[in-house]
C-alpha positions in Angstrom: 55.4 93.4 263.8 56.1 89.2 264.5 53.1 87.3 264.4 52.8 84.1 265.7 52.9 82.2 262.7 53.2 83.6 258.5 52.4 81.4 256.1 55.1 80.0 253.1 54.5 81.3 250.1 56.2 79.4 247.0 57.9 81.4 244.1 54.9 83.4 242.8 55.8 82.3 239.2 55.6 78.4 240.7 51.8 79.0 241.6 51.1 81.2 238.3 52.4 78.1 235.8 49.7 76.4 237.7 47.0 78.8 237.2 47.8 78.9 233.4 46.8 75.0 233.4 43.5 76.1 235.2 43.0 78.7 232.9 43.3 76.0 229.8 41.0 73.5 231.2 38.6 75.3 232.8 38.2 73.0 235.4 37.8 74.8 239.1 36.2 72.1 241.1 34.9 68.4 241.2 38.0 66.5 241.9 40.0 68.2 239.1 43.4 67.2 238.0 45.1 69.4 240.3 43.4 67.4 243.0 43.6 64.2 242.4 47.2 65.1 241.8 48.0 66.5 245.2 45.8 63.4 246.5 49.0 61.3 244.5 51.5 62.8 245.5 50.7 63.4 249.8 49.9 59.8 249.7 53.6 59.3 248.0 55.0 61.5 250.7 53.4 60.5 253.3 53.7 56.9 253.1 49.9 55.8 253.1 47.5 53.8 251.1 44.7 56.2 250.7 44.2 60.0 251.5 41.2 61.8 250.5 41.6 65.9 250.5 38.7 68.3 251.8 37.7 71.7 252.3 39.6 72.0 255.7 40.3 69.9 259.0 37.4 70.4 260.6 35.6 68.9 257.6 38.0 66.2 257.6 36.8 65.4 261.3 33.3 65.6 261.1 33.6 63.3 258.0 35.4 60.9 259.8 33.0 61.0 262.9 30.5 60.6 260.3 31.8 58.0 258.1 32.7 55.8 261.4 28.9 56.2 262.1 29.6 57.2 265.8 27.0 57.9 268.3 27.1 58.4 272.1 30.1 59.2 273.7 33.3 60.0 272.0 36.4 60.7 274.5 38.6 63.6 273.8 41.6 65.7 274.5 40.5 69.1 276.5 43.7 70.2 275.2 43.4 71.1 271.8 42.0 73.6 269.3 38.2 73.9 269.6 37.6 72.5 266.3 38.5 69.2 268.5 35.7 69.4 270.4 33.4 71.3 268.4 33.1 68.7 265.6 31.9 65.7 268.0 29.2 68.2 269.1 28.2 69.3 265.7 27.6 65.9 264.9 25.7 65.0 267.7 28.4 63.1 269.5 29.2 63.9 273.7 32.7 65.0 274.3 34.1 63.3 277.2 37.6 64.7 278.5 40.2 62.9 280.1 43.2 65.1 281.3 46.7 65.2 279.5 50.6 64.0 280.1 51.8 66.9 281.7 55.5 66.5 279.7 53.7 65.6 276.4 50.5 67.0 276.5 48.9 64.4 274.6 45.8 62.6 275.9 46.6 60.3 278.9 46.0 57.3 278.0 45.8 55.8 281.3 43.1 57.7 282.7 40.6 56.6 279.8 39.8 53.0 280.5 38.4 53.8 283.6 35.4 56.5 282.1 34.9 53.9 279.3 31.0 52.9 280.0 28.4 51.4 277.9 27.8 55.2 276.1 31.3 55.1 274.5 32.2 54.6 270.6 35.3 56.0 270.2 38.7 58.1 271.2 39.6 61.1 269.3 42.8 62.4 270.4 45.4 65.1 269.5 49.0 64.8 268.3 49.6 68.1 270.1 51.6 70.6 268.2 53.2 67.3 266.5 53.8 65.2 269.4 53.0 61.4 269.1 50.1 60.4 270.8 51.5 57.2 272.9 49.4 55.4 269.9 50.1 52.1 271.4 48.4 52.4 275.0 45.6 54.1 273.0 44.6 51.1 270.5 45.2 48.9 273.5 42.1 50.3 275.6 40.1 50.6 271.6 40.7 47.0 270.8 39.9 46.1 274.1 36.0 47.7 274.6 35.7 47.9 270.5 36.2 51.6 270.2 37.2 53.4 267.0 40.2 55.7 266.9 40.3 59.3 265.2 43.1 61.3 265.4 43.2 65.0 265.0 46.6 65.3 263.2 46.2 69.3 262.3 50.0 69.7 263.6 51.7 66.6 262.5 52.3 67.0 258.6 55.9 65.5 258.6 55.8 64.1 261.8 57.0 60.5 262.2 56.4 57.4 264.5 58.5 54.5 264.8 59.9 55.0 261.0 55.9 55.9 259.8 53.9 58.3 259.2 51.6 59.5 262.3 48.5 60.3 259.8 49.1 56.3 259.4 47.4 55.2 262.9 44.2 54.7 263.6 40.8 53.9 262.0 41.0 57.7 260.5 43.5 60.3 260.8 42.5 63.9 259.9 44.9 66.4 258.9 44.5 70.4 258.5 46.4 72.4 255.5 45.1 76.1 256.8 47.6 78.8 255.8 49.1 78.8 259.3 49.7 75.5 259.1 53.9 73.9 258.5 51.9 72.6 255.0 49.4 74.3 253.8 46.9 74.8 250.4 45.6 78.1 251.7 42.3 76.5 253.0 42.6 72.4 253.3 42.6 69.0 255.1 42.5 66.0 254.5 41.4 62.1 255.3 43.6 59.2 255.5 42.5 55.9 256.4 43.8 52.4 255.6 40.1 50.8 255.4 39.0 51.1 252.1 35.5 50.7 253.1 35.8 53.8 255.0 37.7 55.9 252.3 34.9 54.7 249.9 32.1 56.4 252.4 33.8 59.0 252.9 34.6 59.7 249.2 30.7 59.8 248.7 30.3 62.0 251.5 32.5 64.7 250.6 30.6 65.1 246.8 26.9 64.8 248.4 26.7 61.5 248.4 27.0 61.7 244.3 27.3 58.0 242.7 27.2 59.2 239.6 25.2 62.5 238.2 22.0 61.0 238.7 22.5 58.6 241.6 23.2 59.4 245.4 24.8 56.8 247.7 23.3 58.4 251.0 23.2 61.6 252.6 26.7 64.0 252.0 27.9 67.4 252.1 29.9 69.7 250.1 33.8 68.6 251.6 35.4 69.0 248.2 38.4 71.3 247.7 39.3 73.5 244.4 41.8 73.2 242.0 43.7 76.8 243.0 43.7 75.7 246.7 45.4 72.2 245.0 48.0 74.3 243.0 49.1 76.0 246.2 49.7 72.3 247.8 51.5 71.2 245.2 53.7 74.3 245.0 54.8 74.2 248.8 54.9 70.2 248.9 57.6 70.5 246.5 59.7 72.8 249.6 58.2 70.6 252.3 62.0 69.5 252.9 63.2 72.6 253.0 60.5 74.5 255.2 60.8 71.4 258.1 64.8 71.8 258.0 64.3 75.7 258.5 61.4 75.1 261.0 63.8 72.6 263.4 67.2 75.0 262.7 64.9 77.7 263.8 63.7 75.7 267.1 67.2 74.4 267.8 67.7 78.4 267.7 65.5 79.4 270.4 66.8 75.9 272.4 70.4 78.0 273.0 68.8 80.9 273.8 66.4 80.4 276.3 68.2 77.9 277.9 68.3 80.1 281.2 64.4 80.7 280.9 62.5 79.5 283.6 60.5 77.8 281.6 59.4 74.0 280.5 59.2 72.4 277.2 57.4 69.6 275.6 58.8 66.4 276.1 58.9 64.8 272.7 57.2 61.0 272.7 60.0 58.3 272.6 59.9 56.7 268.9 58.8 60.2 267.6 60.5 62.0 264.8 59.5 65.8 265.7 58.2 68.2 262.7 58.4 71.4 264.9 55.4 73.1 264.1 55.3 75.1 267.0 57.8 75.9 269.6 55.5 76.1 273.1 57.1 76.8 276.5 55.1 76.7 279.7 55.5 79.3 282.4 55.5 78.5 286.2 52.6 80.9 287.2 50.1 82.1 285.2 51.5 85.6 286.2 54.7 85.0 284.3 53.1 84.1 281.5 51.3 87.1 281.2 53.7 88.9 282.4 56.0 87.9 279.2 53.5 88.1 276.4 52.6 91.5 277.3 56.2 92.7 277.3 56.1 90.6 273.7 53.2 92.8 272.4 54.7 96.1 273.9 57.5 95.3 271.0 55.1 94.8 268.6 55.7 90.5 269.2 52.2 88.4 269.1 53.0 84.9 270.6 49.7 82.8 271.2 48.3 80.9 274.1 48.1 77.4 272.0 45.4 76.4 273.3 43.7 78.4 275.9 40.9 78.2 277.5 41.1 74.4 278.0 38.1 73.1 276.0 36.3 71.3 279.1 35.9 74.7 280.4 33.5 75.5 276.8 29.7 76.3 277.4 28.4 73.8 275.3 30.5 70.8 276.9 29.5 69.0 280.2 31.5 69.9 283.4 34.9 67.6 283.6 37.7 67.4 285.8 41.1 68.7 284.0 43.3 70.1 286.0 46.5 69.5 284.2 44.8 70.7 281.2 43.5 73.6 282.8 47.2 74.4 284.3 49.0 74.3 281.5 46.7 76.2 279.0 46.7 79.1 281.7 50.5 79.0 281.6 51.5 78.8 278.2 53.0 80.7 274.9 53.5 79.7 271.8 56.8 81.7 270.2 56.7 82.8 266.9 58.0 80.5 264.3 57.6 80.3 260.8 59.8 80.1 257.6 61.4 83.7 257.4 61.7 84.3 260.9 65.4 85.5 261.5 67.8 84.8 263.5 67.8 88.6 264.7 64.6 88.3 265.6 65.0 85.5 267.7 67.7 86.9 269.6 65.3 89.9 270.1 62.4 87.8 271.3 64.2 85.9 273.5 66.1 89.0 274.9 62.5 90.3 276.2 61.6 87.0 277.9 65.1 87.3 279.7 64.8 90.7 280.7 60.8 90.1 281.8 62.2 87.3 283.9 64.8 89.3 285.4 62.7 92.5 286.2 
């Protein structure tokens, strides 16, 4: 059986040393050493003044929706994983979709000046599957009608722009570490922001709202991480390198491949250093695409449609016009790709798409 994605697993001796420290202190939770290690040394990688790391990435967003104090309308990416959407509802925010590049699939930036309106607060868009945002159109309509910026970065670890980070733009960048994930601490995410007004409200809003043990500096919730999901960061940071040269050989891989697949690919943004996450192609017909991940599954092959349905088509969301959304999450796969994927296994993969296409 290939899944979609498998997660890394370090050297299990790596992780135990770890747990022996753990063991020692008896520390679990409460912004242990583990933590506030891993906090040091993403920030170090990364390239970024301040990063704050929470229970998971959709945490991470309702913190920052939170911390931002946003109310009203909040426009959105429809494609995207729900956790997108779902956190500006939870929070008591309206979604408001504007459709995607159809090369990037990225948020459109010239579509959203014209539903800005009196109800709007902020943009929170998608780097999607790693892709740059086109950041620069984006904080040109913000600065211009004094809307904050989020951006979802669940699929960018690694991912670059212009020489920086991506988790570097914006008023708050979010960022996921679940197991499927290129980096991952099992469960994860985290918060980077460069205001540190913002990184100190959100620091009390992960812990309760705790200022001190007897003292509470407003309302919070429980977004703190443990010190075993820590360990398991720190053990894979230290083979980031290695997983994101394996991860691009492996996409460079399929590229030879299935260069005779009818297919299209995501156009990477200019000025953007690709992590390859994920290696999505995009049918013709939604026919075809069906057509190939059921010959996939009948060899025992899972790709994913990353992300179907389009999220302006969820029951909890107003009605919205997306059509190029709502095209291309009908047409698309997601190949499997992840670190001990082989090269045998590619060629057999890609060998079934070819045939499919042929039959």
């Amino acid at each position: 059986m290939i899944q979609v994605t498998k997660p890394f697993l370090p050297p299990r001796n790596q992780y135990e040393y770890l747990l022996e420290g753990i063991w020692q202190r008896n520390i679990l939770t409460n912004n242990g050493p583990l933590v506030v290690e891993l906090e040091r040394k993403l920030r170090e990688y990364l390239g970024v003044p301040h990063l704050l790391y929470v229970t998971n990435g959709t945490i991470a967003l309702q913190l920052a929706i939170k911390a931002l104090g946003l109310r009203g309308h909040i426009i959105t990416t429809p494609f995207s994983y729900v956790a997108t959407t779902s956190s500006i509802v939870w929070e008591g925010c309206t979604p408001v979709f504007v459709d995607i590049d159809p090369e990037t699939f990225t948020i459109d930036p010239n579509q959203i000046e014209r539903i800005v309106d009196s109800r709007t607060t902020a943009i929170l868009a998608t780097h999607c599957f790693g892709n740059a945002c086109d950041i620069e159109a984006i904080q040109t309509v913000a600065t211009k009608y004094d809307l904050k910026v989020i951006y979802d970065g669940a699929h960018c670890f690694g991912t670059r722009y212009k020489g920086k980070s991506l988790f570097g733009f914006g008023d708050v960048s979010t960022a996921s570490f679940h197991s499927t994930k290129l980096f991952h601490s099992i469960e994860g995410g985290a918060v980077v922001t460069c205001n540190t007004e913002i990184l100190q409200r959100i620091a009390y809003m992960r812990n309760f709202g705790h200022d001190g043990p007897e003292k509470f500096n407003g309302v919070g919730i429980n977004g703190k991480n443990s010190e075993f999901h820590a360990a398991m960061g720190l053990c894979n940071l230290n083979h980031i390198a290695e997983i994101m040269i394996r991860r691009r050989n492996q996409s460079l891989v399929y590229d030879e491949l299935l260069g005779n697949l009818n297919v299209q690919h995501i156009r990477i943004q200019n000025g953007c250093e690709f992590n390859y996450a994920y290696y999505p192609i995009v049918f013709p017909n939604v026919e075809a695409a069906l057509k190939a991940k059921a010959a996939l599954e009948r060899n025992e092959i899972y790709p994913r449609r990353y992300f179907y349905p389009s999220l302006s088509s969820l029951s909890y969301v107003g009605r919205h016009s997306t059509p190029i959304s709502d095209s291309i999450a009908s047409r698309i796969l997601c190949l499997p790709l992840f670190h001990d994927l082989t090269s045998e296994e590619q060629h057999l993969i890609a060998d079934i798409l070819l045939r499919t296409q042929n039959a």
